[in-house]
Each structure stands twice: as C-alpha cells, then as structure tokens.
C-alpha positions as CSV (number, residue, x, y, z in Angstrom):
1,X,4.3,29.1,0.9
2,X,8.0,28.6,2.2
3,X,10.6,30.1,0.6
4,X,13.6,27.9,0.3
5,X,15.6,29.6,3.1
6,X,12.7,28.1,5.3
7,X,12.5,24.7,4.1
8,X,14.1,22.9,6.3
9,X,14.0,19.2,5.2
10,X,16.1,17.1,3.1
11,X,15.7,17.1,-0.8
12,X,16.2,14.9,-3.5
13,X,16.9,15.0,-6.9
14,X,17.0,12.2,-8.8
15,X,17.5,11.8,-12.9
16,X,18.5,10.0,-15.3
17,X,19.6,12.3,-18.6
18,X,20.8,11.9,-22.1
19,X,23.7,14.0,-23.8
20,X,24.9,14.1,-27.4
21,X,27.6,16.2,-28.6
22,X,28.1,17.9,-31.9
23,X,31.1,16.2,-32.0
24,X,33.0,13.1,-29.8
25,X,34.6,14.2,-26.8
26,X,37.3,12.8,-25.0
27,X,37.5,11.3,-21.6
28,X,39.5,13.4,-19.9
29,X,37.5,16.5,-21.4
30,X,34.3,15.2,-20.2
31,X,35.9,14.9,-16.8
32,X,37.0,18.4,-16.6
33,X,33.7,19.1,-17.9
34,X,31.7,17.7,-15.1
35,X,33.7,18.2,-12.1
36,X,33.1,22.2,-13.5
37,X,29.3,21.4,-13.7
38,X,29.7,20.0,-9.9
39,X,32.1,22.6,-8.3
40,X,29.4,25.3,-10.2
41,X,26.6,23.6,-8.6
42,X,28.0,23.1,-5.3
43,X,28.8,27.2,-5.6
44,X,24.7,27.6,-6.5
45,X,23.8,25.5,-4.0
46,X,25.5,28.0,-1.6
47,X,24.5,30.7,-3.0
48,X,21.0,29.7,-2.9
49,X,20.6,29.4,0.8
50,X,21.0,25.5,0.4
51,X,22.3,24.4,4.3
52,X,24.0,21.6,3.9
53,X,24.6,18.6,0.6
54,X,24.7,15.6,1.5
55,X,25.8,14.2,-1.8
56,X,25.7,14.6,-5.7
57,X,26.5,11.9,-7.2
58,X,26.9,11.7,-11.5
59,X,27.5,8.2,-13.0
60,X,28.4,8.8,-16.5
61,X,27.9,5.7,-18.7
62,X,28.7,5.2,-22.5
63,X,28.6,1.7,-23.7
64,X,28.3,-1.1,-21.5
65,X,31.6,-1.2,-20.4
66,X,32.7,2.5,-19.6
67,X,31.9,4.6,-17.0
68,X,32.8,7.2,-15.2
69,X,31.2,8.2,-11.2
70,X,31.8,11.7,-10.4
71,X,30.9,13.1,-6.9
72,X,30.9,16.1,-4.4
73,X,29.9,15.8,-0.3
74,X,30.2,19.7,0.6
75,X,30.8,23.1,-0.7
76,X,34.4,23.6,-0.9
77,X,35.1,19.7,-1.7
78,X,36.8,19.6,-5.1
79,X,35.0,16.2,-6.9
80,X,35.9,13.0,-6.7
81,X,36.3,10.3,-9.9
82,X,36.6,6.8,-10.4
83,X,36.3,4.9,-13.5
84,X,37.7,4.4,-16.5
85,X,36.6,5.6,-20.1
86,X,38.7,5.9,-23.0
87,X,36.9,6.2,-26.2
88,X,35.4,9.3,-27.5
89,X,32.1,9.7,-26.9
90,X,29.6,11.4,-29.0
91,X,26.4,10.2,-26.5
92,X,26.3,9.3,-23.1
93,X,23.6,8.8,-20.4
94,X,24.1,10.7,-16.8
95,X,22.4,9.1,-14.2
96,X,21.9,12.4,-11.3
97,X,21.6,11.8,-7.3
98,X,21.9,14.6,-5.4
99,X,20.7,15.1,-1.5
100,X,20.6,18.4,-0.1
101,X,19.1,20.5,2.9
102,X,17.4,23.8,2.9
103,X,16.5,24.3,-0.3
104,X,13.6,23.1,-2.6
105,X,13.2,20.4,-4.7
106,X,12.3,22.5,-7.9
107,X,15.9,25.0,-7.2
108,X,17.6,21.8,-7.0
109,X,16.8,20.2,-10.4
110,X,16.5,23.7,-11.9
111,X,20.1,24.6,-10.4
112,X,21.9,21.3,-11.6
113,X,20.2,21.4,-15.3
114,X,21.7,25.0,-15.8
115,X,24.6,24.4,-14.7
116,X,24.7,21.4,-16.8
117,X,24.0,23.1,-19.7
118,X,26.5,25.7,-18.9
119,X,29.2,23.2,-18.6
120,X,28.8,21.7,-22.0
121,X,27.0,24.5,-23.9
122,X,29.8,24.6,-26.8
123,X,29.3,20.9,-27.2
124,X,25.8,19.7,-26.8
125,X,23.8,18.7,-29.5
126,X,20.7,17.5,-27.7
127,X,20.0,17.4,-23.8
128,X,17.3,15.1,-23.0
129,X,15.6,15.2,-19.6
C-alpha cells in the first residue's frame, strides 16, 4: 500500500455539496469564509506531503442568478473571486474541483470537508455531501 508521500500521480476530487446556515449570511462573509476554507486547505495540502495543486476550484451558487467562483493554483496563492452575489443566503450549493499531485484521493476529499467544516462551523445548520 503506498502511502501518500509515494503516490505520485495526479488526483481528483470532485463534489458537488449542499450548505444551510442557521441563519442568512452575507456575501461578503461567505467570501471571507471560503477563501479561509481554501488558504486552510492549500496549508493541509502542504502539510500533507501534497507536491504540487493544480487547481481548486469552488463555484458557489444560490439561486439562478448568483454566484460566486472562488479559486487557488498553489500554496502561497491568496484566492481568487469573481461573481457577484448580493442577497443573504441561508442555502447554497458548492460545486468542488480540485487537482492535486502526491497525495491520495481519500486525504484530498477528507482534507477539503474538514476544513470546510471548520470554516463555517459557527454557521452551518446542515452539510450535505
């Protein structure tokens, strides 16, 4: 069995996830939110032994109209938003992509559900996988 410091191939994970809060959040909060999820699981993925990310990518949707796409290339990369969302959300759906190399594909979604969860712990309600 390899341990994931000698996998040596690229990795996926890929999920789509669904997030209600206690009580609506705004925008820009969200946004804070999860570009501390992503700068936490870019730190993991170090951590971890991970080699290299070649992306994760977040696309936050609520409603038809409003999105938001959140997204980090490398370890010290601060993440990058576009989108627009401007009423308060109480549910929204996360669609997950993330590509990565040298580390395994049950770390990676492991990894990005903690920190996830860490992230928003004083605001979710429900996190469905």
């Amino acid at each position: 069995m390899k341990t994931p410091h000698e996998i040596s191939e690229w990795v996926t994970f890929s999920k789509e996830l669904e997030m209600s809060f206690r009580i609506p959040m705004s925008p820009p909060l969200i946004l804070e939110r999860m570009n501390n999820v992503l700068i936490g699981f870019s730190r993991a993925l170090n951590e971890e032994g991970c080699r290299l990310i070649g992306h994760v990518k977040v696309l936050i949707k609520s409603g038809a109209e409003e999105h938001l796409f959140i997204s980090v290339t490398s370890f010290d990369q601060l993440p990058s938003s576009k989108g627009r969302m401007e009423k308060e959300i109480s549910n929204m759906l996360l669609t997950v992509n993330a590509v990565v190399y040298g580390l395994s594909e049950d770390r990676l979604a492991f990894l990005f559900i903690q920190m996830l969860e860490e992230g928003f712990k004083c605001y979710i309600n429900q996190l469905s996988c």
